[in-house]
N, C-alpha and C positions, 0 to 999 in steps of 0.2 A: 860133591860140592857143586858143581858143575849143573846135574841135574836140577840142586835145590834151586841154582841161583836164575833157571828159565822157569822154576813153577815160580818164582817168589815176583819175578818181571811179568808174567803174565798176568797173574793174580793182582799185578799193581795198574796193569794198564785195562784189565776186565771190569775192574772194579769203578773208573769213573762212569764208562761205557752204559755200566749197568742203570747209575743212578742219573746218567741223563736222559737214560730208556724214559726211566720210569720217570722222572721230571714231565717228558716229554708226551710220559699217558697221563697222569694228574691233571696237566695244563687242557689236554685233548676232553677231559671228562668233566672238567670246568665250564669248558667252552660247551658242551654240550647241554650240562643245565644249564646254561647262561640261557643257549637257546630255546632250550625248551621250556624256560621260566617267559622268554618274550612272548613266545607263542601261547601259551596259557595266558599270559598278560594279554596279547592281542584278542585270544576270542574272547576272553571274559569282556572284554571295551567293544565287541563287536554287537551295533544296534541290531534290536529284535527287532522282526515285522511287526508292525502294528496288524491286530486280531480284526476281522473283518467284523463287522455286526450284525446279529442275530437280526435275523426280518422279526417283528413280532405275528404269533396268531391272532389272525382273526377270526373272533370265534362268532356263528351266524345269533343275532338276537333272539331270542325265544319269545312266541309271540304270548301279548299279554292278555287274550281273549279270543277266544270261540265258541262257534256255535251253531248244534246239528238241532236236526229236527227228527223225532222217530215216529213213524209209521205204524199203527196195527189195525187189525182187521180182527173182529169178535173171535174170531176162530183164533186167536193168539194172543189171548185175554184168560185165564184159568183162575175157579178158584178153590182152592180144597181143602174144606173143614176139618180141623182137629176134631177128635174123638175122645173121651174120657167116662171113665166106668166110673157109676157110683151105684150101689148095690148092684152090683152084676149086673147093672145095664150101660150100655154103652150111651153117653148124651153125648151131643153135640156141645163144645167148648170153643169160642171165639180165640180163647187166649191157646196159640199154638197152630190159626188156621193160616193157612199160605198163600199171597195171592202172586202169581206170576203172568210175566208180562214178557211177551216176544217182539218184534218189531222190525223191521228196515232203517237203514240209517240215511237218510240226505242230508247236504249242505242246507243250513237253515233259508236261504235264498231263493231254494229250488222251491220251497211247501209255503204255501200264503190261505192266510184262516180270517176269513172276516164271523164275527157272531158266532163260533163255533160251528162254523162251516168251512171243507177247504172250498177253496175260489180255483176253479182251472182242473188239471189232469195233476195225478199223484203221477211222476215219472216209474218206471219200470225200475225194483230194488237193483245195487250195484250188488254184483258176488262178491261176497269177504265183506261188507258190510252189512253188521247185524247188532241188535241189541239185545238183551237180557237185564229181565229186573225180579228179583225174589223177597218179596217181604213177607215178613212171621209178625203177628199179630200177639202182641206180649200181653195187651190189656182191654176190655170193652164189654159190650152187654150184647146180650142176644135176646130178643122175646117174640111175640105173637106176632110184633108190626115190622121186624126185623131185626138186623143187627148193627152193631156201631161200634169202630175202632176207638180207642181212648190214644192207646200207642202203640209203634210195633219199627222194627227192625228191617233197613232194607241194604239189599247187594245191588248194586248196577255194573253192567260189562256192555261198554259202550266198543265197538269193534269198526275200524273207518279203513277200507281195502288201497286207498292214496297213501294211509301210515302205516300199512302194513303193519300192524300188531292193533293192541286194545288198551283200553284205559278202566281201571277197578277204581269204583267210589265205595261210599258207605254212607247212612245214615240212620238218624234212630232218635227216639224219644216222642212228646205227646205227636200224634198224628189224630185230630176227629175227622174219621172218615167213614160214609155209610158208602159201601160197594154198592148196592143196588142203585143208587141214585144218579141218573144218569145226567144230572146237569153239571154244564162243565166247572161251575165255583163251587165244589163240592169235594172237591180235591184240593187240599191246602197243597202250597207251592213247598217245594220240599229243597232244605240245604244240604246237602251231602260235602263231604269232603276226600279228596283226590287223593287216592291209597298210590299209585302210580301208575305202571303202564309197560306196554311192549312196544318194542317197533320204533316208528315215529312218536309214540307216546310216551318213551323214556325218560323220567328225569322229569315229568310234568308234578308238581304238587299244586296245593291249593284249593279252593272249593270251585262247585257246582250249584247251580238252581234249574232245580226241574218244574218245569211252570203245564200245567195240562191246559191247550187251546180249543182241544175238541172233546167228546165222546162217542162210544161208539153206541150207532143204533142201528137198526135194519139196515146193513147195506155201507155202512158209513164205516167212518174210522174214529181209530183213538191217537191224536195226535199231541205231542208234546215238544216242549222246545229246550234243551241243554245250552243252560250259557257255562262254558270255565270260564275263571275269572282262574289266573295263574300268577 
């Protein structure tokens, strides 16, 4: 009995002991999300930096016109008749013949043409600046006094070594033009339109007018003048 009555006293004084333990951890973990409910409270109230602002780009203007001037010399003037069989003979056919056109590129400023003459010295070509021009002769007559375009199809590859790449036109439909005739209003002024470009000509659209100022004859040149219009 003896034994019983020291577990039965222990067991009675263990027992408040226990639950003001635990009282005492409740209260402890109360207080702990108290605190950590302020602090949550606090950063959420705490002011953001204001966001600094974006510089804007600026983007350089693209210009709204230029204008070369292209160079050639008869030796850079070609032209080469299509061919077509009719009874096993081969005739001479306008429609399909090719006229190509080589040149040097200048600043239109540098070449000056009064009367279809230039005025002054043609500067020395820059390297990497050249021209190319391919026309196919889609329609015309050919006879005894010569021949004459109706219409035909042309490529131009304008190439400027400051914009480092080129610029591809195209144009097409009626052209009356007689190749032998070597005055300079004899050449209708031609609209092409701006396929795009490399280089500094990236990104360029819009048309072209190729206007012919000169022709070539002994010794002379065939000079033209490229406006864009972009």
């Amino acid at each position: 009995m003896l034994f019983s009555k020291n577990i039965i006293l222990t067991m009675a004084v263990a027992t408040p002991l226990a639950i003001a333990a635990t009282r005492v951890g409740d209260m402890r973990g109360e207080r702990k999300l108290q605190n950590n409910g302020n602090n949550g409270n606090m950063m959420a109230g705490k002011p953001k930096k204001p966001k600094k602002p974006r510089k804007p780009k600026v983007k350089t203007p693209a210009p709204t016109s230029e204008s070369y001037s292209v160079v050639s010399s008869e030796s850079d003037i070609f032209f080469i008749p299509a061919m077509r069989s009719v009874e096993s003979v081969d005739i001479f056919s306008i429609q399909g013949s090719q006229f190509i056109r080589n040149g040097a590129v200048y600043d239109a400023t540098e070449i000056s043409v009064e009367d279809g003459l230039v005025v002054g010295i043609v500067p020395n070509p820059t390297d990497g600046s050249s021209y190319n021009q391919q026309c196919t002769s889609m329609d015309g007559v050919s006879s005894d006094d010569g021949i004459e375009v109706y219409s035909n199809m042309c490529n131009f590859t304008l190439c400027v070594a400051e914009k480092e790449g080129c610029l591809l036109m195209q144009s097409g439909g009626p052209f009356k033009f007689n190749p032998f005739d070597t005055a300079v209003d004899a050449v209708p002024t031609v609209t092409a339109i701006i396929l795009g470009g490399t280089g500094g000509f990236s990104g360029y659209s819009g048309t072209a007018t190729i206007d012919t100022l000169s022709r070539t004859s002994v010794g002379g040149y065939a000079i033209s003048q490229i406006d864009l219009m972009l």
